[in-house]
C-alpha positions as CSV (number, residue, x, y, z in Angstrom):
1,X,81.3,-210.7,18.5
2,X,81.6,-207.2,19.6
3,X,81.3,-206.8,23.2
4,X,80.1,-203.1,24.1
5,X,81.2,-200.8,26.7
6,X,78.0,-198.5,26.5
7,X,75.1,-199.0,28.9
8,X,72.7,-200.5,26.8
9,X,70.4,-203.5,25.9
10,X,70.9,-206.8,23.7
11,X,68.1,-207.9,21.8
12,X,67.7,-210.5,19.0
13,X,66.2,-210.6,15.5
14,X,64.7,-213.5,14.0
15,X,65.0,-213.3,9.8
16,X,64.3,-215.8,6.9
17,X,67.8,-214.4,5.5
18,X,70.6,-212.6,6.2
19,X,70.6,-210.0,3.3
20,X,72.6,-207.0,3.4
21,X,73.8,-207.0,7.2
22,X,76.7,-207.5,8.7
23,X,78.4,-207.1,12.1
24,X,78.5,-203.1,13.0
25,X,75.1,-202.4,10.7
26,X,73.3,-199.5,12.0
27,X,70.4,-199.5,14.3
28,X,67.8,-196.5,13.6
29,X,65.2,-194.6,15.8
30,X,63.4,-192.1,14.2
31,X,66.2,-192.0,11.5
32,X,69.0,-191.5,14.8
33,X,71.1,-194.3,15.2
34,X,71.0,-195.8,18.5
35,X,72.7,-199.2,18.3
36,X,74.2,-201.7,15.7
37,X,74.3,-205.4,14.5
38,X,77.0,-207.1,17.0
39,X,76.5,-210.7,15.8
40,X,74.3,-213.1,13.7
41,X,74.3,-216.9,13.3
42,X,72.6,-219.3,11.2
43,X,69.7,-221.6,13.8
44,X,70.8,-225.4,14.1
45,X,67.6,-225.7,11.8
46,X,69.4,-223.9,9.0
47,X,66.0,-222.4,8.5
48,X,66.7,-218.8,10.0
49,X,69.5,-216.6,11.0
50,X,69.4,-214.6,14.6
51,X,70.5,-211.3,14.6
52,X,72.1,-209.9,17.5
53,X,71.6,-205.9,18.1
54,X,72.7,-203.8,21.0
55,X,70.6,-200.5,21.4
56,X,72.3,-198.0,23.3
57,X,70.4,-196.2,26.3
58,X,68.4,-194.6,26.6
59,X,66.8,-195.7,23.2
60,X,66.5,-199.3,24.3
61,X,63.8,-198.2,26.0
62,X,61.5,-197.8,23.5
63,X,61.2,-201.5,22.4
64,X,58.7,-203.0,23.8
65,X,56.6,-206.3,22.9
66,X,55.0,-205.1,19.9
67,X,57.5,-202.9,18.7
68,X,58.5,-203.1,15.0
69,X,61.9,-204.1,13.4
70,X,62.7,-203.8,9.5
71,X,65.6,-204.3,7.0
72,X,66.4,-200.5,6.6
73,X,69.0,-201.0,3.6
74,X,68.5,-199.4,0.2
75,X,65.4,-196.9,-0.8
76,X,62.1,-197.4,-0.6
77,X,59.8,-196.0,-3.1
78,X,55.7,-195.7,-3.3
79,X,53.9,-194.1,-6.1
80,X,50.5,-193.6,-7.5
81,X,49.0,-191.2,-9.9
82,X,49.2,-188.3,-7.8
83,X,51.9,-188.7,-5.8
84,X,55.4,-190.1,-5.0
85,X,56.9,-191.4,-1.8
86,X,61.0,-191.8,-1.3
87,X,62.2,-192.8,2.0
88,X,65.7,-194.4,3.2
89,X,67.2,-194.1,6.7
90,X,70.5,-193.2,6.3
91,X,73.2,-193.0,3.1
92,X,75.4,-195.7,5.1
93,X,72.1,-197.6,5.1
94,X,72.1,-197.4,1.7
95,X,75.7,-198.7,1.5
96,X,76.4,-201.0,4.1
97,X,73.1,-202.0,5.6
98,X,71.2,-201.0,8.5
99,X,67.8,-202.1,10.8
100,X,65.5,-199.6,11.9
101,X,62.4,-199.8,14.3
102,X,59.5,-198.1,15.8
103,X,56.7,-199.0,18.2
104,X,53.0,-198.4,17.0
105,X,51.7,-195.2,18.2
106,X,49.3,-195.0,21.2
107,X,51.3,-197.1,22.8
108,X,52.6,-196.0,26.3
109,X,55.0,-198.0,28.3
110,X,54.8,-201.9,28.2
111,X,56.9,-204.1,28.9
112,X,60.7,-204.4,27.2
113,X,61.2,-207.1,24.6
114,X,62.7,-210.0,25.8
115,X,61.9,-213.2,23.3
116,X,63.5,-212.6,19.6
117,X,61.7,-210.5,17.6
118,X,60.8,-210.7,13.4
119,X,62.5,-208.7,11.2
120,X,60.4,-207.1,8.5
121,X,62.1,-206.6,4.9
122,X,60.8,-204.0,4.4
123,X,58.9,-200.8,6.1
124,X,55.6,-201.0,3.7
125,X,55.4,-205.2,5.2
126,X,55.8,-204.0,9.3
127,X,52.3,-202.6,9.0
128,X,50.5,-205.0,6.3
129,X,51.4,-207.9,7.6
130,X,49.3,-210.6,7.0
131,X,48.1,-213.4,9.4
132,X,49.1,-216.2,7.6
133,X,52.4,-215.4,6.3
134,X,55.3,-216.8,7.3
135,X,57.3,-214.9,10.3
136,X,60.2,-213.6,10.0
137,X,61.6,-211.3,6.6
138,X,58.0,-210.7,4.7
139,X,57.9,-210.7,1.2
């Protein structure tokens, strides 16, 4: 485990699977990056690994309860019949992996995230989420 020597905050990610990360992933704010993956572990259940991130300040204060985590490796890519939509974070994100994250708009202040938080697969799934899926990386 990386310990580091920044002032910053730990928090941790809850996911059905560990995918593409990998200790010193990015973290991404608004496409910035502002922390990285410093450990992860599989839960004595064996039914979800915990990530570990450290967000460097000041950006750690913009996770709050209902902020918004999601798996920001590879491309995404939305299309109708009139137009197209291409989005990725960052080229390393591409290559190596990365999170990103975001707090709903309208919200100000609120308290700072302190429980383990679900990490979405994808940015499309952060906002439909459904009730009654399963927590954790939605499908």
């Amino acid at each position: 485990m990386i310990a580091p020597a920044e002032d910053g905050k730990r928090f941790f990610l809850m996911s059905d699977s560990l995918g593409s990360m990998d200790v010193g992933a990015p973290v991404f704010y608004k496409q910035l990056q502002v922390g990285e993956v410093i450990d992860y572990e599989l839960l004595d259940n064996q039914d979800r690994v915990q990530l570990e991130l450290f967000i460097r300040a000041p950006y750690f204060q913009y996770v709050h309860d209902n902020t918004r985590f999601w798996n920001a490796s590879g491309v995404e890519l939305n299309m109708n019949s009139t137009w197209a939509e291409f989005r990725m974070e960052s080229l390393i994100s591409v290559i190596i992996g990365g999170i990103a994250f975001e707090t709903p708009a309208g919200v100000a202040g609120g308290k700072s995230a302190n429980r383990a938080i679900l990490l979405y697969c994808t940015a499309i799934m952060r906002i439909h989420r459904k009730s009654n899926t399963r927590p954790g990386c939605i499908t």
